[in-house]
mmCIF file of the N, C-alpha and C atoms, coordinates in Angstrom:
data_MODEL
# 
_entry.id   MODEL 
# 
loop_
_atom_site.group_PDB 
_atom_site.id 
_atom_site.type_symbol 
_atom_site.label_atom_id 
_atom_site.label_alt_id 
_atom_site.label_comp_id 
_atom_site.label_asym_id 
_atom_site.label_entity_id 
_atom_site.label_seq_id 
_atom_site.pdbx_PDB_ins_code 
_atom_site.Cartn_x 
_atom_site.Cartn_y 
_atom_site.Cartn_z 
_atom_site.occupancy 
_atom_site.B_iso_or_equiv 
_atom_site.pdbx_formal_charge 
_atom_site.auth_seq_id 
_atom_site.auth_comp_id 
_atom_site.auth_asym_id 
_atom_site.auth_atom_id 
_atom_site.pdbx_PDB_model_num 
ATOM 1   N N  . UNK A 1 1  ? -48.801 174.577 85.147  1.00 0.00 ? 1  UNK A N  1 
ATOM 2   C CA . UNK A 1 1  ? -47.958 174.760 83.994  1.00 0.00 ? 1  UNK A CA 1 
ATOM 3   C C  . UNK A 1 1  ? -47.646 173.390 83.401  1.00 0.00 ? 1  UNK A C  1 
ATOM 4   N N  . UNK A 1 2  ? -47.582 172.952 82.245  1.00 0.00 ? 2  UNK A N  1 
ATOM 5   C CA . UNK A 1 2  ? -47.816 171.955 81.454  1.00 0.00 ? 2  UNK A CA 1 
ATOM 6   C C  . UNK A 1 2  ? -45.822 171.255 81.552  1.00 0.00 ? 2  UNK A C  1 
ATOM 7   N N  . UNK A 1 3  ? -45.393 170.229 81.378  1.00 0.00 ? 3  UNK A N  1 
ATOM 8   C CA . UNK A 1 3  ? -44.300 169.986 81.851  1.00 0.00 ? 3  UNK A CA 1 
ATOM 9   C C  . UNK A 1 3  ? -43.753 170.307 80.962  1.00 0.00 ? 3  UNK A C  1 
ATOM 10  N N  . UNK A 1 4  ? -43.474 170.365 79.548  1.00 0.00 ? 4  UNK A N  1 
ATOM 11  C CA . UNK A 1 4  ? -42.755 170.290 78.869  1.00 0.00 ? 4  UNK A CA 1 
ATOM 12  C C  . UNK A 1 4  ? -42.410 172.477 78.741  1.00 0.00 ? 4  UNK A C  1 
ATOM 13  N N  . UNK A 1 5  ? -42.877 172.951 79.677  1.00 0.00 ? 5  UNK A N  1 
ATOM 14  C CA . UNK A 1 5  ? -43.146 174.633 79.574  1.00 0.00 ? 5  UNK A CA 1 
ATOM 15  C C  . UNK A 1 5  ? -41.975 175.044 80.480  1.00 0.00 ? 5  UNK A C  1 
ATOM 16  N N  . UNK A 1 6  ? -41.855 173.458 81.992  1.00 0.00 ? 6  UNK A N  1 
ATOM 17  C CA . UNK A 1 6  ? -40.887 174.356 82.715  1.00 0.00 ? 6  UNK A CA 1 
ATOM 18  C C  . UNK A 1 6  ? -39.814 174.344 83.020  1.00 0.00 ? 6  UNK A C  1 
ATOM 19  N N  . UNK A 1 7  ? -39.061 173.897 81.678  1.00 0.00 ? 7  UNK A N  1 
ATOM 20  C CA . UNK A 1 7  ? -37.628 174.423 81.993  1.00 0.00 ? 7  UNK A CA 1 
ATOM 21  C C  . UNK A 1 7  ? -37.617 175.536 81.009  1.00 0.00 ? 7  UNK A C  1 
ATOM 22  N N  . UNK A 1 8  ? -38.401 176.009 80.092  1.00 0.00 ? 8  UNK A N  1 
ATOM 23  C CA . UNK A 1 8  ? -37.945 177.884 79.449  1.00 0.00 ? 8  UNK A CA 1 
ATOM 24  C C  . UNK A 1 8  ? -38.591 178.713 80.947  1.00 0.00 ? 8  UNK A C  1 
ATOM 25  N N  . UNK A 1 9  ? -39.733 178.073 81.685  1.00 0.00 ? 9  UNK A N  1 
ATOM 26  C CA . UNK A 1 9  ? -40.462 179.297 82.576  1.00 0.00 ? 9  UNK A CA 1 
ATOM 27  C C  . UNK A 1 9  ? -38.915 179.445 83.246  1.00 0.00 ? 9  UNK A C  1 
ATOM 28  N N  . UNK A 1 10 ? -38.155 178.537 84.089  1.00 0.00 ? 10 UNK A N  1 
ATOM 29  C CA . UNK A 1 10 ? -37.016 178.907 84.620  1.00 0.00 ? 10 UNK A CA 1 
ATOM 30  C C  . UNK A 1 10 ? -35.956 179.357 84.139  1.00 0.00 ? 10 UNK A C  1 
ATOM 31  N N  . UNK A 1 11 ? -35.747 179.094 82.859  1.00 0.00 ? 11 UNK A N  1 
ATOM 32  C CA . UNK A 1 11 ? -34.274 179.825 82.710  1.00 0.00 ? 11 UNK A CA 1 
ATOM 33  C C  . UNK A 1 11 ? -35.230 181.609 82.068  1.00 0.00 ? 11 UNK A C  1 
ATOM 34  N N  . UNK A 1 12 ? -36.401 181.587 81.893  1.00 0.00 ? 12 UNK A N  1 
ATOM 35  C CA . UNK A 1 12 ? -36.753 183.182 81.836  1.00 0.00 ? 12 UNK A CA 1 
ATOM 36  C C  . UNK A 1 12 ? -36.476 183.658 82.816  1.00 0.00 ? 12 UNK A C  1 
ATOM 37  N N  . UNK A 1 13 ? -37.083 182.910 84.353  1.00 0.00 ? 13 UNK A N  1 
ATOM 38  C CA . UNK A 1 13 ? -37.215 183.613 85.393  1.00 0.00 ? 13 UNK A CA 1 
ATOM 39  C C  . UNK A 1 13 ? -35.818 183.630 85.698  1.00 0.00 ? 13 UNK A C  1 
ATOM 40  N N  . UNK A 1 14 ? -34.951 182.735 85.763  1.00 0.00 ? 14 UNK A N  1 
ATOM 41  C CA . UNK A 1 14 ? -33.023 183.094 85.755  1.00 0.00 ? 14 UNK A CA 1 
ATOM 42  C C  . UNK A 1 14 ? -32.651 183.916 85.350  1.00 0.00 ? 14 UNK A C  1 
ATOM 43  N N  . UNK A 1 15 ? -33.190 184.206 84.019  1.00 0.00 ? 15 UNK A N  1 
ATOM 44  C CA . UNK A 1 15 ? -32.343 185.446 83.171  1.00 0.00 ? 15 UNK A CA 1 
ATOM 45  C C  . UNK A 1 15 ? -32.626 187.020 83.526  1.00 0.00 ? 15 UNK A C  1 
ATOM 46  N N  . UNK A 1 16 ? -34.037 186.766 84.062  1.00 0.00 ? 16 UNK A N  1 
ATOM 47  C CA . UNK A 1 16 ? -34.664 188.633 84.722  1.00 0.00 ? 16 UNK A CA 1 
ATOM 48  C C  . UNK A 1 16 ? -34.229 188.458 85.748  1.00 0.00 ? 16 UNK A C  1 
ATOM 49  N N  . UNK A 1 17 ? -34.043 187.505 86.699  1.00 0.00 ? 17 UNK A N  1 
ATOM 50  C CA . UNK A 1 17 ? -33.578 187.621 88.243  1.00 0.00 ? 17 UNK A CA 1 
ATOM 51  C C  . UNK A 1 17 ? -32.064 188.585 87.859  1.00 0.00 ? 17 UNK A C  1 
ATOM 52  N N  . UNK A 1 18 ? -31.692 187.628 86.857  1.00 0.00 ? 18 UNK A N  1 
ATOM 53  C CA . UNK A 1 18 ? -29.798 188.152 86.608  1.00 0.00 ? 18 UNK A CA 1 
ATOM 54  C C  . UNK A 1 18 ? -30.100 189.248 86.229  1.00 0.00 ? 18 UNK A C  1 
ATOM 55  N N  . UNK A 1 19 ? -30.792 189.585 84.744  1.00 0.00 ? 19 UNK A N  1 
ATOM 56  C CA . UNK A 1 19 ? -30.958 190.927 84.758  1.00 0.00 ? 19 UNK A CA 1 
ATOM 57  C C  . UNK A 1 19 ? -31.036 192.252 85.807  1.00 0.00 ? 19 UNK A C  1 
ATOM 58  N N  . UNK A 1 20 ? -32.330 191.935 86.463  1.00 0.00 ? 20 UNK A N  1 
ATOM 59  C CA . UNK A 1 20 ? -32.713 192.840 88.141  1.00 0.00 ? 20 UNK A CA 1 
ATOM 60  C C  . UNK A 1 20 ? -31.872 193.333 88.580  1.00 0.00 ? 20 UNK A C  1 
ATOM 61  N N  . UNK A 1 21 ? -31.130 191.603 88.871  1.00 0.00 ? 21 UNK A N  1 
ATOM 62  C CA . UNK A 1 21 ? -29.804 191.599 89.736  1.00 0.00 ? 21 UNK A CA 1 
ATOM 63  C C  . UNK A 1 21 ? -28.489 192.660 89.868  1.00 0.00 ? 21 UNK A C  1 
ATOM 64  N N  . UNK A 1 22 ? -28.090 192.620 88.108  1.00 0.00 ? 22 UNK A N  1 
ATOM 65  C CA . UNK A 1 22 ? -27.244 193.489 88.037  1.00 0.00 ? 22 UNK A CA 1 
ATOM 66  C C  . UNK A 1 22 ? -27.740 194.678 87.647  1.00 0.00 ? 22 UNK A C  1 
ATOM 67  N N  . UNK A 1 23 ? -29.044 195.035 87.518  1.00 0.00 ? 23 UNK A N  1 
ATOM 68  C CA . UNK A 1 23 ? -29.300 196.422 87.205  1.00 0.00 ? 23 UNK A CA 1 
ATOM 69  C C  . UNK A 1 23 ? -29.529 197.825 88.445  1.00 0.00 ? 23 UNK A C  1 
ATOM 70  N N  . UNK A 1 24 ? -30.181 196.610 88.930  1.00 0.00 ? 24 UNK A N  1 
ATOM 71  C CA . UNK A 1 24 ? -30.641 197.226 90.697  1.00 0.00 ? 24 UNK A CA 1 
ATOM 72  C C  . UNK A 1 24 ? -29.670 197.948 91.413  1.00 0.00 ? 24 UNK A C  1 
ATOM 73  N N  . UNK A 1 25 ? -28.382 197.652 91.569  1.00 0.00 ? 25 UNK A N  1 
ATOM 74  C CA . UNK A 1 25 ? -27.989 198.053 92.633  1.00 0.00 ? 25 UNK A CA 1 
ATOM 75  C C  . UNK A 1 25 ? -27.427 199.343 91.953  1.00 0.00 ? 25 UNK A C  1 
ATOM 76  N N  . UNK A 1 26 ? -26.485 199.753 90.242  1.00 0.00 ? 26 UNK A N  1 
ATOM 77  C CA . UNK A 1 26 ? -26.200 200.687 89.606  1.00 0.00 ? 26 UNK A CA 1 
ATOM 78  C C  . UNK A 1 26 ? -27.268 201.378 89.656  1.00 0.00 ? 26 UNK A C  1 
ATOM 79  N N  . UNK A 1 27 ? -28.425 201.097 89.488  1.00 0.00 ? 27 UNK A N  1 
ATOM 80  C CA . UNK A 1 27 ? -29.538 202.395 89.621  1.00 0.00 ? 27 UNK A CA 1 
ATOM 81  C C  . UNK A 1 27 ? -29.889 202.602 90.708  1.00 0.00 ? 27 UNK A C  1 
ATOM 82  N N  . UNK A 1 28 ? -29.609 202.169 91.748  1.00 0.00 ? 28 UNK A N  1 
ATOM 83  C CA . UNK A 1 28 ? -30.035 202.837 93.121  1.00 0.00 ? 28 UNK A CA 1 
ATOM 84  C C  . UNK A 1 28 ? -28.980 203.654 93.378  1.00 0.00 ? 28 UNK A C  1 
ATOM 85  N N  . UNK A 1 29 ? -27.530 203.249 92.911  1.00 0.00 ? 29 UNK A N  1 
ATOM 86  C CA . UNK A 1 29 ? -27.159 203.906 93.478  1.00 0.00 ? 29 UNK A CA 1 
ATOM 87  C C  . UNK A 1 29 ? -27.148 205.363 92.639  1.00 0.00 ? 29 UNK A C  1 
ATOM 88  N N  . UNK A 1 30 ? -27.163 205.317 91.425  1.00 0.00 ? 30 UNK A N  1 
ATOM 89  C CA . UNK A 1 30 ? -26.907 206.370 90.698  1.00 0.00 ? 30 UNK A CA 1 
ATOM 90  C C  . UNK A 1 30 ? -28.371 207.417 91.245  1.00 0.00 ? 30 UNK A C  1 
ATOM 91  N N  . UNK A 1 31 ? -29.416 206.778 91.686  1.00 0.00 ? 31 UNK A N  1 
ATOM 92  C CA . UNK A 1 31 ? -30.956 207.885 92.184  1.00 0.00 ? 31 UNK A CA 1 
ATOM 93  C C  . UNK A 1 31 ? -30.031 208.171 93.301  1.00 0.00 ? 31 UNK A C  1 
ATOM 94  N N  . UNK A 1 32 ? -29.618 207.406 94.442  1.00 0.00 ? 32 UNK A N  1 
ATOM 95  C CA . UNK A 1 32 ? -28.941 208.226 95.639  1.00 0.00 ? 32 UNK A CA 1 
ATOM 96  C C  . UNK A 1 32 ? -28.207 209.020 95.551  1.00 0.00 ? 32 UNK A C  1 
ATOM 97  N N  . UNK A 1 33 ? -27.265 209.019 94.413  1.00 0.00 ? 33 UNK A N  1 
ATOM 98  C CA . UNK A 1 33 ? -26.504 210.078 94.444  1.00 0.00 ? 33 UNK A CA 1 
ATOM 99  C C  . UNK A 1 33 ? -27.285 211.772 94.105  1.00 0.00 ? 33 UNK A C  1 
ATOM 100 N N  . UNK A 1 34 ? -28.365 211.644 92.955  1.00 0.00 ? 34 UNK A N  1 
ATOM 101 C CA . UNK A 1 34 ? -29.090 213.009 92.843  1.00 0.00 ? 34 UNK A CA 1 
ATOM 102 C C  . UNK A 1 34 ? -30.232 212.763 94.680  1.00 0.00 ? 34 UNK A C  1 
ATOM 103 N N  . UNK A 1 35 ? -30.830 211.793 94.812  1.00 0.00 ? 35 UNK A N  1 
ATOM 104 C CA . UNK A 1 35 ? -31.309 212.020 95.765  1.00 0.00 ? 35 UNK A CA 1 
ATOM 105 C C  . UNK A 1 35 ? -30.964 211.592 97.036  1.00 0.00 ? 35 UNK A C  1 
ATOM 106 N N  . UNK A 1 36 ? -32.492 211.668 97.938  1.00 0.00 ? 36 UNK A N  1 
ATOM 107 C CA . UNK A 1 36 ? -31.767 210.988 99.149  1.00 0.00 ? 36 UNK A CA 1 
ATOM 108 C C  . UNK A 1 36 ? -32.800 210.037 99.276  1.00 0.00 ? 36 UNK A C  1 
ATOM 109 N N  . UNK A 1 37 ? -32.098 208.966 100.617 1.00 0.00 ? 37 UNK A N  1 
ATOM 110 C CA . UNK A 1 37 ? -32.601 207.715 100.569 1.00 0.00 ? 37 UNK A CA 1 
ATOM 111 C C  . UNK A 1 37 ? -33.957 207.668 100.738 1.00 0.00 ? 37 UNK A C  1 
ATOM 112 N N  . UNK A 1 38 ? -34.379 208.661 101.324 1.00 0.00 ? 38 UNK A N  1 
ATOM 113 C CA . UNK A 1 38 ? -35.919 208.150 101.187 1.00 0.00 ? 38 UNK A CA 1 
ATOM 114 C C  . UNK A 1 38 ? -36.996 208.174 99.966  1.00 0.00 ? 38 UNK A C  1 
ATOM 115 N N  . UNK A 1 39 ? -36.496 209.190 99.161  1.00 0.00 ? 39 UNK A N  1 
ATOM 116 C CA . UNK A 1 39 ? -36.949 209.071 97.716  1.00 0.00 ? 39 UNK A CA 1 
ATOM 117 C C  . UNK A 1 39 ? -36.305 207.294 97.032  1.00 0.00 ? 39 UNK A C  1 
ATOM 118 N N  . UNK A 1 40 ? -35.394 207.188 97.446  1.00 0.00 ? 40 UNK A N  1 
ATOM 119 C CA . UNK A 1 40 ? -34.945 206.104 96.752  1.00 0.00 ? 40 UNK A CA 1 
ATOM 120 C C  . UNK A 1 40 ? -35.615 205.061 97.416  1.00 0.00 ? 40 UNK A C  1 
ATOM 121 N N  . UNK A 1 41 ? -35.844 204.491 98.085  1.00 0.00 ? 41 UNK A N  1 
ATOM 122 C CA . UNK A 1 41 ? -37.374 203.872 98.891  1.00 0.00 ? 41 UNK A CA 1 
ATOM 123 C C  . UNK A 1 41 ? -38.506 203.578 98.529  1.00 0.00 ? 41 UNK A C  1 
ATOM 124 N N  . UNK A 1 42 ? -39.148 205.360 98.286  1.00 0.00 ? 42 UNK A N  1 
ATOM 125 C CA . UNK A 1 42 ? -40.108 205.182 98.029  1.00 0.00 ? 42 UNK A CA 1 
ATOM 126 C C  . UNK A 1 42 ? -40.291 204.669 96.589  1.00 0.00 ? 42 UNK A C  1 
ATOM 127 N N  . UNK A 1 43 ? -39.110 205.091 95.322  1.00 0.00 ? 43 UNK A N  1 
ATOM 128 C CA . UNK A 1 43 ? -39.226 204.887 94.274  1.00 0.00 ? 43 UNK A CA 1 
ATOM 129 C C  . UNK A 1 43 ? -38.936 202.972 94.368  1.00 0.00 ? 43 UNK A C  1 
ATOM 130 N N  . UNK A 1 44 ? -38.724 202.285 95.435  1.00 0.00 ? 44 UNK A N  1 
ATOM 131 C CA . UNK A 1 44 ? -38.252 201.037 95.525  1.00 0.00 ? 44 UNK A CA 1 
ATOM 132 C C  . UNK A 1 44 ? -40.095 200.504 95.768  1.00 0.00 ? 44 UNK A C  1 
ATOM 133 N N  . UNK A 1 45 ? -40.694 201.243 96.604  1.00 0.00 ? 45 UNK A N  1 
ATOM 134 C CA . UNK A 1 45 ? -41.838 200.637 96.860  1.00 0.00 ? 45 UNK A CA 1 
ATOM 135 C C  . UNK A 1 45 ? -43.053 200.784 95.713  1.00 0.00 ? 45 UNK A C  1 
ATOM 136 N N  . UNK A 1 46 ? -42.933 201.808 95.195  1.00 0.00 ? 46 UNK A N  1 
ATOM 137 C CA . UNK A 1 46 ? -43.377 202.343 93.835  1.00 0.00 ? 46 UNK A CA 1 
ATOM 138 C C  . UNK A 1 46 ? -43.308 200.856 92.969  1.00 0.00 ? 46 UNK A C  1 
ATOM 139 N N  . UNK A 1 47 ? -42.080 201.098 92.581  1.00 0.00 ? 47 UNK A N  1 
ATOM 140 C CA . UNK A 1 47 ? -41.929 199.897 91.780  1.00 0.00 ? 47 UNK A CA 1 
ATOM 141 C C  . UNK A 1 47 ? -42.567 198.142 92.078  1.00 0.00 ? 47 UNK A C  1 
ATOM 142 N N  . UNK A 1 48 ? -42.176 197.740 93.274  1.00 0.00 ? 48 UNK A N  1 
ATOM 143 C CA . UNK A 1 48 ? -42.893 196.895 94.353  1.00 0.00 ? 48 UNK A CA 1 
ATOM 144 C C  . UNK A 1 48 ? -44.684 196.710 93.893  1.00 0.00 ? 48 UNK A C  1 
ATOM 145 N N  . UNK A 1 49 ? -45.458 197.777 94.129  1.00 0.00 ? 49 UNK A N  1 
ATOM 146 C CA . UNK A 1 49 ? -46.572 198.013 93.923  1.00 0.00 ? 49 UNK A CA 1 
ATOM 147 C C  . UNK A 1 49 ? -46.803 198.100 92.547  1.00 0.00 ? 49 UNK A C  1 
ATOM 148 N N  . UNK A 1 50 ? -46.325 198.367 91.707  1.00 0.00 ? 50 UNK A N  1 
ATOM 149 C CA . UNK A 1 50 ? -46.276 197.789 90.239  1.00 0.00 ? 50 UNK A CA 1 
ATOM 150 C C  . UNK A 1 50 ? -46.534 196.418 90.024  1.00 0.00 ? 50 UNK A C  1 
ATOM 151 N N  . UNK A 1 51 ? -45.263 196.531 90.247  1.00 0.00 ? 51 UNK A N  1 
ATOM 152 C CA . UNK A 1 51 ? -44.864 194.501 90.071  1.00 0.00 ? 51 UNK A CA 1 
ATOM 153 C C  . UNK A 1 51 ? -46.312 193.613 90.534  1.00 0.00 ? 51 UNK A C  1 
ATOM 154 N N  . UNK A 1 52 ? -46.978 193.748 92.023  1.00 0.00 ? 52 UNK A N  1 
ATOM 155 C CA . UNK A 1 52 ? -48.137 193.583 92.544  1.00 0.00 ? 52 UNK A CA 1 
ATOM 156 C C  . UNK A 1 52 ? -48.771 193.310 91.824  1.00 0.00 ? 52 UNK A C  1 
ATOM 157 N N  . UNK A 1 53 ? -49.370 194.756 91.205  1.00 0.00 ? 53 UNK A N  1 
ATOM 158 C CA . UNK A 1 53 ? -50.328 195.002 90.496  1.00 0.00 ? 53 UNK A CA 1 
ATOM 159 C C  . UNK A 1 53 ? -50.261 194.382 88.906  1.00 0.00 ? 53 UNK A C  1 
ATOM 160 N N  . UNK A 1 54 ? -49.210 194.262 88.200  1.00 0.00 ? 54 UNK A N  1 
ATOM 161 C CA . UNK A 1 54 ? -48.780 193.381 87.377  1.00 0.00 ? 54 UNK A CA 1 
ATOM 162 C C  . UNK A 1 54 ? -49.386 192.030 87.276  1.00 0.00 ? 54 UNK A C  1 
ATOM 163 N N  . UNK A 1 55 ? -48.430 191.418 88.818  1.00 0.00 ? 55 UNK A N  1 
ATOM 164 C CA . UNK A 1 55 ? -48.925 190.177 88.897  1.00 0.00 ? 55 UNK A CA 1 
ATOM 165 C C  . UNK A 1 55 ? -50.468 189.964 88.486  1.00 0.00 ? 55 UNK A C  1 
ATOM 166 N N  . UNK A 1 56 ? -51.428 190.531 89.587  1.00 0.00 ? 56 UNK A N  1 
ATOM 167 C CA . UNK A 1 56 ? -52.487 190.402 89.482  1.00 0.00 ? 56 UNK A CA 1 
ATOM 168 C C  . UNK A 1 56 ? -53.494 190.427 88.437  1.00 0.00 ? 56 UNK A C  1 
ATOM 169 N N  . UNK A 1 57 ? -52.995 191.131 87.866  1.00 0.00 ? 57 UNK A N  1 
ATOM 170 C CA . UNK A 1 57 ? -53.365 191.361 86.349  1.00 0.00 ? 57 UNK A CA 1 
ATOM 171 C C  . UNK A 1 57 ? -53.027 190.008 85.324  1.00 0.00 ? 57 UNK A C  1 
ATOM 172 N N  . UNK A 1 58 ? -51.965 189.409 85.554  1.00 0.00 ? 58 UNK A N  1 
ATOM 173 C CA . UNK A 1 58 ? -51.303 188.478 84.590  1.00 0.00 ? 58 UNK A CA 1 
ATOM 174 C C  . UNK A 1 58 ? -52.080 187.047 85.418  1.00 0.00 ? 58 UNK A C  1 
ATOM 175 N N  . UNK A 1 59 ? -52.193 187.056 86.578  1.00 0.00 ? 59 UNK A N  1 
ATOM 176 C CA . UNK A 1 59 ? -52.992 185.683 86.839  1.00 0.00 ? 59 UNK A CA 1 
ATOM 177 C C  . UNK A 1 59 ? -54.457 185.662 86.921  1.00 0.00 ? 59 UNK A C  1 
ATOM 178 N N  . UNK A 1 60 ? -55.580 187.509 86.809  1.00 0.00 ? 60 UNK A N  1 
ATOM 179 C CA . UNK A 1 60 ? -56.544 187.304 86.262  1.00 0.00 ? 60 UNK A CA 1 
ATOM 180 C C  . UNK A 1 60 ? -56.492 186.757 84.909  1.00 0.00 ? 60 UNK A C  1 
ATOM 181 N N  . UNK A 1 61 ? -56.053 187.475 83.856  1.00 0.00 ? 61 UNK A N  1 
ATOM 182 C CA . UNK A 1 61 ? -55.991 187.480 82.754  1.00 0.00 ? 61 UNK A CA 1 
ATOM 183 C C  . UNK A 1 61 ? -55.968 185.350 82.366  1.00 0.00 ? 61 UNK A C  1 
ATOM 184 N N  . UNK A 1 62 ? -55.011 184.800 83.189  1.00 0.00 ? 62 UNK A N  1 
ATOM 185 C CA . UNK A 1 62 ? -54.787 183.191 83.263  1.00 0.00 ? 62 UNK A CA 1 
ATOM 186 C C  . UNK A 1 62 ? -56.265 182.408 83.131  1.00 0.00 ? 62 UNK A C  1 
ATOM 187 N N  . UNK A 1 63 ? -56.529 182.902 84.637  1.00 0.00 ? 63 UNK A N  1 
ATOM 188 C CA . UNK A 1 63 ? -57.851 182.566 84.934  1.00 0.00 ? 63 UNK A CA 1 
ATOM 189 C C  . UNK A 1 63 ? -58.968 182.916 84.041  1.00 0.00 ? 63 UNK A C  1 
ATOM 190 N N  . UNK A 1 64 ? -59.048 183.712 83.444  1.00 0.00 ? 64 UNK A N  1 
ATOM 191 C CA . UNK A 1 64 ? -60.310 184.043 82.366  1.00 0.00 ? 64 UNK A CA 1 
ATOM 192 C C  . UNK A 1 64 ? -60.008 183.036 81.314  1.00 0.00 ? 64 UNK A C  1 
ATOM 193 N N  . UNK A 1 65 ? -59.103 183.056 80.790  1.00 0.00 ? 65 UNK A N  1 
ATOM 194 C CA . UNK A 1 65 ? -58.246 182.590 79.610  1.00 0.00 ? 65 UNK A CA 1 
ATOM 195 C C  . UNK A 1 65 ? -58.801 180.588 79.680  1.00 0.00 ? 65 UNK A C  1 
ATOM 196 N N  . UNK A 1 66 ? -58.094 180.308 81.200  1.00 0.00 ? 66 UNK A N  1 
ATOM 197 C CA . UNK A 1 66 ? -58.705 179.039 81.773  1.00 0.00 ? 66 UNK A CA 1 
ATOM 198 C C  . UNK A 1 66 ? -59.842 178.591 81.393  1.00 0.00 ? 66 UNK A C  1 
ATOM 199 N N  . UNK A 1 67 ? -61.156 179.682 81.584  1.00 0.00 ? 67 UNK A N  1 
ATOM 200 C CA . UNK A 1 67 ? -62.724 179.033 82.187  1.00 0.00 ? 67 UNK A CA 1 
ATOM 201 C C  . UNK A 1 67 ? -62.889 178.629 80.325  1.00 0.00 ? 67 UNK A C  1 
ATOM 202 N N  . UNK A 1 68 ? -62.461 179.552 79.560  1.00 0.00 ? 68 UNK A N  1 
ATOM 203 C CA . UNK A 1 68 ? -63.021 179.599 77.868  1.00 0.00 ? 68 UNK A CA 1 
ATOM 204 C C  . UNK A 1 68 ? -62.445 178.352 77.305  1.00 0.00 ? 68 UNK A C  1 
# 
């Protein structure tokens, strides 16, 4: 990442952490209450495996972008 890029890459990544942060725990709890914890889990790992798959996608996409 080029220097003058990483202080916005961090205060983005600050601001979704905070975001996450405070969103996460009101929506888990509000799924636990219609469900039970293991749906809420799995919908945790669900998401998890997204994110993954996201990533991977966003640092092929880098790498192609790179070779051109």
């Amino acid at each position: 990442m080029e220097e003058q890029n990483q202080g916005t890459a961090l205060g983005t990544y600050s601001a979704f952490l905070d975001l996450a942060l405070g969103l996460t725990g009101p929506l888990a709890g509000w799924v636990a209450g219609f469900y039970d914890l293991a749906t809420l889990y799995l919908l945790a790992a669900i998401v998890v495996a997204l994110a993954f798959l996201l990533i991977f996608r966003v640092h092929r996409q880098q790498r192609l972008v790179a070779r051109e």
